[in-house]
N, C-alpha and C positions, 0 to 999 in steps of 0.2 A: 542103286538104292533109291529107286522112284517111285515105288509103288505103294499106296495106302497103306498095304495090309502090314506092311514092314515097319512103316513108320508108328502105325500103330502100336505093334508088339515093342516095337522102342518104348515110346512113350508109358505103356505098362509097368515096362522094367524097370525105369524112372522111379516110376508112380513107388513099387515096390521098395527102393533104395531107399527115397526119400523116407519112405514111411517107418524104415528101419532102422534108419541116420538120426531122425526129427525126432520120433515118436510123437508125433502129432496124426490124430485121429479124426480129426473132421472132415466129413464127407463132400462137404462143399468145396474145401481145400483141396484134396483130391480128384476132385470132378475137372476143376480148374486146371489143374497139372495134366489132365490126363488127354482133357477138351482143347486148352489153349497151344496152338505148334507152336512151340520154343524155337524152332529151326529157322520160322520166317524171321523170327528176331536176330537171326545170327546168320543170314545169308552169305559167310565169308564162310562159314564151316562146311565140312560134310553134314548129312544129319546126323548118319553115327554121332560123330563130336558132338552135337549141340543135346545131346538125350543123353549123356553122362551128368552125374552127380557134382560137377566143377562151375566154381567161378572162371569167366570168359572174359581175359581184359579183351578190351574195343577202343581205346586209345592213351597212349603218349603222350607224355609232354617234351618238352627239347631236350630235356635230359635220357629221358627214353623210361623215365618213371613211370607206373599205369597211375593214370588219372580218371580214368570211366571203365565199367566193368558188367558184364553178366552175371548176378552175385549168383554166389551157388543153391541150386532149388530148396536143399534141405532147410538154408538159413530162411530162403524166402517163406518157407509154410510156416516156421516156426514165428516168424513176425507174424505173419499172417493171421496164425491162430495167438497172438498176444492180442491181435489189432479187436479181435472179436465182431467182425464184421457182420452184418444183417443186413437182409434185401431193402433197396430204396433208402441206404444210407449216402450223402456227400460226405466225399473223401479228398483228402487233400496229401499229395505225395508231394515230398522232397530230395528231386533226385531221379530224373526218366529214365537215364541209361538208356537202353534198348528199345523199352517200351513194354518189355514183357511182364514185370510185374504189377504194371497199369491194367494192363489187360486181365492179370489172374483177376487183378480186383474186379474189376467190371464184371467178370465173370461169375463174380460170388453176390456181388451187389445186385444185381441183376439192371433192367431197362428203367426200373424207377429210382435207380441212383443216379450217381452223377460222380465221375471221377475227377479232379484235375490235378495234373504233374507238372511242373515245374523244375527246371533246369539250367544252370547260369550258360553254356554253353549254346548258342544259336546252331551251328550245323550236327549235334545231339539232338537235336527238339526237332530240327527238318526228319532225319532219320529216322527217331523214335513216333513223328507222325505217319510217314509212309510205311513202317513196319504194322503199324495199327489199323490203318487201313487197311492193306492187305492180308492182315488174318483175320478181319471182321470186326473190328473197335473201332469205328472213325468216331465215336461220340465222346471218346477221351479226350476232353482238353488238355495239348498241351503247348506251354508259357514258355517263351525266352526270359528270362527274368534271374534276380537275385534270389534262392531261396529263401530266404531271412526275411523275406517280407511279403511270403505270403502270396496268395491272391484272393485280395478283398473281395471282386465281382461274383466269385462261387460262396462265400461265405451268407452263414453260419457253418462250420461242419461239425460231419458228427464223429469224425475219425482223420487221424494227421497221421503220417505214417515217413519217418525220413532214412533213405535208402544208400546217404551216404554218414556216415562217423561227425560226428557233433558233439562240441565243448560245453553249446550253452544251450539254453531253449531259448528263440528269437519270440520278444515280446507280441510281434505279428501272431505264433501262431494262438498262442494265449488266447489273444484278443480276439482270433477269429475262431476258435474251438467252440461250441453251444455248450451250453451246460450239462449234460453227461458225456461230453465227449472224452475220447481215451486217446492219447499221443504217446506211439511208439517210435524209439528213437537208438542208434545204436552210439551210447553214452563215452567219449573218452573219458576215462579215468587213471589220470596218470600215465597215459601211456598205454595202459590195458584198456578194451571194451568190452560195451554189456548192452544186450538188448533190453532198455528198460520202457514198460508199460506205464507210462503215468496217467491215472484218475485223479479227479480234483480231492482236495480230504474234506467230504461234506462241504457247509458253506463256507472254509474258512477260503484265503486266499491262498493256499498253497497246493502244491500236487505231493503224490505219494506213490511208490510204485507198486502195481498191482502183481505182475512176474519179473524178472530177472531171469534171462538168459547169455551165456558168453554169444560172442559174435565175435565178427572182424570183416570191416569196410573200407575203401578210401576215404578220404577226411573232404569235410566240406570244404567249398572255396568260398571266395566272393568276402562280403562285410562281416561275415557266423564265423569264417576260418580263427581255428584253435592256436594256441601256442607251439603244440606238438610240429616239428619240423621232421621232414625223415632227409638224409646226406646219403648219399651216394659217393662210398668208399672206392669203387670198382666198377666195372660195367655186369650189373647181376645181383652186385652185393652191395646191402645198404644200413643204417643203422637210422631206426625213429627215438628222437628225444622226448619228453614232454614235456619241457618249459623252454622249447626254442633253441635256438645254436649257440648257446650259454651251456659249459657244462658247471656241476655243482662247485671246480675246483675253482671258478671264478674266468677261465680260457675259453675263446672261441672255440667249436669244437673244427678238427681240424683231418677231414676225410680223408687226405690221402695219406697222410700218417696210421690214422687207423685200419686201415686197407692192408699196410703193408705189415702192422702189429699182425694182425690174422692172419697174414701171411706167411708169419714166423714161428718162431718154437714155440709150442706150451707147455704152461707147468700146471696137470692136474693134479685136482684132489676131490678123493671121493670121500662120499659125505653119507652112506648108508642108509641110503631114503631109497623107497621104492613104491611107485605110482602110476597112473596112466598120463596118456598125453594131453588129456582134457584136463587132467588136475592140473599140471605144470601150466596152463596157459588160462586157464580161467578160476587158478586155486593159488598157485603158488608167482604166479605173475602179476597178481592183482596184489598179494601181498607183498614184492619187490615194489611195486608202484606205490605202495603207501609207505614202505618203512624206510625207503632208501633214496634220497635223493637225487643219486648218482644210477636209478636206474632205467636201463634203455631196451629196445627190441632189436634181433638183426633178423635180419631177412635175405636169400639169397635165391635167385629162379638155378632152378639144370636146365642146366644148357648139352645137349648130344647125348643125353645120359650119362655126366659126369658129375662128378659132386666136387666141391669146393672146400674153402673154408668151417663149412656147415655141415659135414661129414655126416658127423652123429648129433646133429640139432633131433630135440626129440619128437618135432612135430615134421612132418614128413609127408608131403602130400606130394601128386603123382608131377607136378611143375616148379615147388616150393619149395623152400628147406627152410624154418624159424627158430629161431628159440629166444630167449631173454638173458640181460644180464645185469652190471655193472659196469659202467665206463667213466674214467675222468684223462684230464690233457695225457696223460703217462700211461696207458694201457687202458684194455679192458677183459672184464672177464666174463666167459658164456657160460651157459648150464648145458651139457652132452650128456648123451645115455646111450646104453646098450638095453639090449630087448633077452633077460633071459628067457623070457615067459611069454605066451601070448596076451597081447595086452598090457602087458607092464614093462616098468622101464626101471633100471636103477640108474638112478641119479649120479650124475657127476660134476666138475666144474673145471675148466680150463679157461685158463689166464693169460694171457699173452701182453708184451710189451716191458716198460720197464719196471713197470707196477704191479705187472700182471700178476706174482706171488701175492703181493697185499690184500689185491680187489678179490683173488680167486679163494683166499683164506676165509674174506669178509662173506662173498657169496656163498660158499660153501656152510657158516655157522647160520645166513639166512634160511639156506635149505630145511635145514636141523630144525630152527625154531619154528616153522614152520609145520615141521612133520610134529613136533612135539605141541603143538598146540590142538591137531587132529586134520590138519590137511582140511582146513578153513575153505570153501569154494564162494564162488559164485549163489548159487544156489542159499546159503544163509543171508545174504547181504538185503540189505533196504536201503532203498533212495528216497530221501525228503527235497524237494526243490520246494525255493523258495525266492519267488522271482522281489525284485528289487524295489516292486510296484506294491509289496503287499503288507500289508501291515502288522502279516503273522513272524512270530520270531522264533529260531530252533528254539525247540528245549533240548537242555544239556541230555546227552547221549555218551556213556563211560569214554569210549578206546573212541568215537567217532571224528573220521577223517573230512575237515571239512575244505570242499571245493570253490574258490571265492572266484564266478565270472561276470564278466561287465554286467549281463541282465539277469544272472542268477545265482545264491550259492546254493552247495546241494550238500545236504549231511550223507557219509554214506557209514556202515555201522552194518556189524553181524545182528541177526535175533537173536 
């Protein structure tokens, strides 16, 4: 598979996927996709592999955790088209990875922009320069550096765009944004993400979000890094917290105990909900994130094409198996489904451990209220940030859940 013509029709099919995964229509976005080889970015793959519709981890940490990654193209257009980019715009990325989504940009910005990426990682930034070079971008700057702070020498910009999971907005990038400028960021919240768009609210001192989109990133490091810790129960299977290796019951959380809960019997109970898999993880997870202290994500990769613990986790992708739950010191409990329908899932809940009837009772009446409130998503939700620098103050907002971080708190709240 050497030949142009081939790698072309690849890149096509892409083009295709994407645009049927994303729903995103701009043609500049597309051009990028279709113009910029993905493949030079991923020279460890075949091309086949690198022109499918998947996030590509690119490295490990000693635990054998993915810590850097190829996100997947669909997520990249859909940021893409939140960032709203225009020719002869500066853009300030957080987060190089590969290099390849530097490149889309440059691609859409065209020669009278100006990109620069930044990445805490020194042999990612050698990488992510020689990939760039080599498929024709050598004028992407990019930064060994903390991302949290920015790089003042390109500033003003007119677009910030951060390509790993973030707790807070780092007061750098504030500072260095120009005054219409628009920062997209993939938000933790609680443990769930959301592609959020922030524009400034007129003159006040605060941002507001423009779309909300679900996503899912690795989480920044360096001085930005969140409270969210992810444990690794097993080698494959892991569980992320979101207030650290504290669980709600007051206990260290304690992985190889939980490994082995999963490991063991469960006690289901179904709960007579019925949804897609994008509700469960960007509807129904967002809402375990706010109501339930005790709630966490598990994650688990296939391995040889075998399934795990994660059997019937309801989100299923072609390397992955996820789903959410409930966890404290004494069990925890998941959310599983079965597919009667195409497209839909009914809902279930298995509990495992010595609690695992309690948490799986608890999770199971979360599902219910849930469904009985109308299966609340993503898509209703608004972000107010309000950095610590500013002298505007929330207004009271009914149900709204507030997020309090070193340089920001954020209201978040249905319309």
């Amino acid at each position: 598979m050497s030949d142009g013509a081939s790698l072309a029709e690849r890149r096509e099919r892409l083009v295709a996927e994407v645009l049927q995964t994303s729903g995103v229509r701009d043609e500049r976005i597309t051009a990028a996709l279709r113009d910029v080889p993905r493949h030079l970015f991923l020279p460890h793959l075949a091309p086949e592999e690198a022109y499918l519709d998947d996030a590509i981890v690119t490295k490990r940490d000693a635990e054998g955790q993915p810590i850097s990654s190829s996100s997947q193209p669909a997520i990249m257009a859909i940021m893409l088209d939140q960032l709203a980019l225009a020719a002869g715009q500066r853009v300030l990325e957080i987060g190089a990875g590969t290099g390849y989504n530097a490149a889309l940009i440059s691609h859409i910005i065209g020669p009278s922009g100006a990109v620069v990426s930044v990445d805490i990682d020194p042999d990612l930034v050698e990488t992510a320069r020689g990939h760039l070079a080599g498929a024709g971008y050598p004028d992407v700057t990019v930064v060994a550096a903390d991302g949290a702070d920015g790089y003042p020498p390109g500033a003003p910009y007119d677009r910030v765009i951060a390509t790993v999971g973030v707790s807070d907005l780092a007061p750098a990038w504030l500072y260095q944004a120009g005054p219409g400028a628009r920062i997209v960021v993939p938000l933790d919240v609680r443990g769930s993400q959301l592609a959020v768009a922030f524009g400034r609210a007129g003159s006040g001192g605060h941002w507001v979000s423009r779309s909300i989109m679900p996503c899912g990133f690795m989480r920044m490091r360096g001085s930005l890094a969140g409270p969210e810790r992810t444990v690794v129960l097993q080698p494959g299977l892991s569980v992320t917290l979101p207030d650290g290796l504290t669980l709600a019951d007051g206990q260290e959380v304690d992985g190889a105990a939980l490994g082995a809960f999963l490991g063991g019997p469960a006690t289901e109970f179904a709960t007579g909900v019925r949804t897609s898999s994008l509700q469960v993880f960007w509807g129904l997870g967002l809402w375990l994130s706010a109501g339930d202290p005790r709630s966490c994500a598990v994650a688990e990769e296939r391995r040889d094409g075998e399934d795990g613990p994660l059997a019937r986790a309801p989100l299923r992708g072609g390397a992955m198996l996820a789903t959410a739950g409930i966890v404290d010191s004494g069990g925890i409990a998941v959310l599983i489904a079965d597919q009667p329908g195409p497209g839909e899932l009914a809902l279930a809940v298995a509990g495992f451990g010595p609690h695992g009837s309690r948490l799986g009772a608890a999770l199971a009446a979360h599902v219910q209220a849930w469904d009985q409130a109308g299966q609340p998503a993503a898509a209703r939700l608004h972000v107010d940030a309000y950095p610590r620098s500013s002298p505007d103050e929330p207004a009271p907002v009914g149900d709204a859940l507030i997020i309090e971080r070193p340089a920001t708190r954020f209201v978040v709240y249905h319309k």
